[in-house]
C-alpha distance (Angstrom), angle and dihedral (degrees) to the residues before:
residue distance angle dihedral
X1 . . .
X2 3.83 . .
X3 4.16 116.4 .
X4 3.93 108.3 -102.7
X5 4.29 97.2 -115.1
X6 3.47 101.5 -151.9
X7 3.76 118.7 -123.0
X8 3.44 128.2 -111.6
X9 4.15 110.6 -118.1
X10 3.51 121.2 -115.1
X11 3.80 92.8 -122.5
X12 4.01 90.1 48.7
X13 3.95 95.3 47.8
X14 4.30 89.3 40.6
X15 4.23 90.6 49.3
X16 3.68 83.4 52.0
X17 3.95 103.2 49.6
X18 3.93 86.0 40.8
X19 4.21 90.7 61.3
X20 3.90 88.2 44.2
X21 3.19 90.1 55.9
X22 3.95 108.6 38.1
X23 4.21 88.2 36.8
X24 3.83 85.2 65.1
X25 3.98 88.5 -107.6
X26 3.97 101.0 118.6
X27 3.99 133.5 18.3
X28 3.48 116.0 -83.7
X29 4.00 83.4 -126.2
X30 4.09 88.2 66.6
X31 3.54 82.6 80.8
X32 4.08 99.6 53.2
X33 3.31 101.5 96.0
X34 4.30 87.7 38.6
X35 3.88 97.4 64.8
X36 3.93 135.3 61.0
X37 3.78 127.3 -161.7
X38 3.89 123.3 0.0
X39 4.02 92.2 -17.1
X40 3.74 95.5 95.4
X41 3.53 96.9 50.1
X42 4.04 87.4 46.2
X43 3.84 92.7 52.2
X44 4.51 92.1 47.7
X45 3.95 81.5 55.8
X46 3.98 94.7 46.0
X47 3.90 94.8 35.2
X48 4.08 91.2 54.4
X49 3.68 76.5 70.2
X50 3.06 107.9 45.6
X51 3.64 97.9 -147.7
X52 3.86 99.4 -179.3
X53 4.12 105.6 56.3
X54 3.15 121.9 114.2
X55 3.53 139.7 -177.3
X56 3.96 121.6 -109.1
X57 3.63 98.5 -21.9
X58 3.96 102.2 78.1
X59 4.47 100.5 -139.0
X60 3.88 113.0 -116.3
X61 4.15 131.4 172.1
X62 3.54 106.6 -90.3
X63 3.71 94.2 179.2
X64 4.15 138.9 0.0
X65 3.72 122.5 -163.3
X66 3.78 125.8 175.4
X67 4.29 145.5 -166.3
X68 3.61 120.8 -156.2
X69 3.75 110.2 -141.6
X70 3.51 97.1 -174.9
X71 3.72 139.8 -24.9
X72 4.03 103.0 -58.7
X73 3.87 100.9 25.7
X74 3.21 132.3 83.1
X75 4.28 129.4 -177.1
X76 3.79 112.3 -148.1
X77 3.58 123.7 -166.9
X78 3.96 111.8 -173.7
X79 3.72 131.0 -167.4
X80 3.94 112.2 -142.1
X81 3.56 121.1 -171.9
X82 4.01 136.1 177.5
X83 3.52 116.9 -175.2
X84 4.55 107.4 -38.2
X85 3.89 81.7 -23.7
X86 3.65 117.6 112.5
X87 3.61 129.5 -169.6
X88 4.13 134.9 -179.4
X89 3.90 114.0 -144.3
X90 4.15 112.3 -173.6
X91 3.81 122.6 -170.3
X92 3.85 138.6 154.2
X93 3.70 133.1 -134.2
X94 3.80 141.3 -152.3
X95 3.22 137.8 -164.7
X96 3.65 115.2 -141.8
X97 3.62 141.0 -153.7
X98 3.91 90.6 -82.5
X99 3.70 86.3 54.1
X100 4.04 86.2 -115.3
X101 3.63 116.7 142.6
X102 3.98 118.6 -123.4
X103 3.81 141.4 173.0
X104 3.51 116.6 -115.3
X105 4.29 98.4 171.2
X106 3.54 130.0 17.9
X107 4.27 120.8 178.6
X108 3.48 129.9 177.9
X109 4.02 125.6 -151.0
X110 4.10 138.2 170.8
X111 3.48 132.3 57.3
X112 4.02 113.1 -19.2
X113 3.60 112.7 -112.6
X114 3.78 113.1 -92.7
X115 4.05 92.0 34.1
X116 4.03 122.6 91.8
C-alpha cells in the first residue's frame, strides 16, 4: 500500500501563488486561469506595484487563517513576513461548477514593503 501524501489546501497553495506574484516572483498572468470575476483585473493593478518585494529577506507565509461563509467560499487572511517585516494579504475563494477552486478578491494591508 502506497503512503497517503497529504494534499496541499487550496487556501495554502492560493496564499502562495498570490506572494509570487505580488513579490515580483511570477507574472501576474500565472494567475489567469486562478481568478474569476473582477479579481484579475484587481491583482494587474496591485502587481504593477509590486507591493510584496523586499530587499534581502526573500517574503514567505508565516501564517494562514480562514472563515467559511457558506458552502463554496472561503475568506483567507494570510500573514507574510520577510525578515522583522510583516504583511497581511486577504483574498476569497470559490468553488465553481467544475469543483475547481478560484480567487475572486485579493487585498493587501500593513506597512508597504520597504517602510518600518
Amino acid at each position: 500500500m502506497r503512503p497517503v501524501v497529504p494534499q496541499p489546501q487550496p487556501t495554502d497553495r492560493f496564499a502562495e501563488l498570490l506572494l509570487a506574484v505580488l513579490s515580483g516572483q511570477r507574472p501576474v498572468h500565472a494567475m489567469l486561469r486562478h481568478t474569476a470575476g473582477r479579481a484579475y483585473d484587481d491583482l494587474v493593478r496591485l502587481a504593477e506595484r509590486v507591493p510584496l518585494r523586499t530587499r534581502g529577506a526573500r517574503p514567505v507565509v508565516r501564517d494562514i487563517g480562514w472563515f467559511e461563509p457558506r458552502e463554496g467560499a472561503v475568506e483567507v487572511f494570510a500573514r507574510i513576513g520577510a525578515g522583522d517585516r510583516l504583511r497581511a494579504m486577504a483574498f476569497r475563494l470559490e468553488q465553481g461548477r467544475d469543483l475547481r477552486w478560484r480567487c475572486t478578491a485579493v487585498e493587501l494591508g500593513g506597512p508597504r514593503a520597504g517602510s518600518r
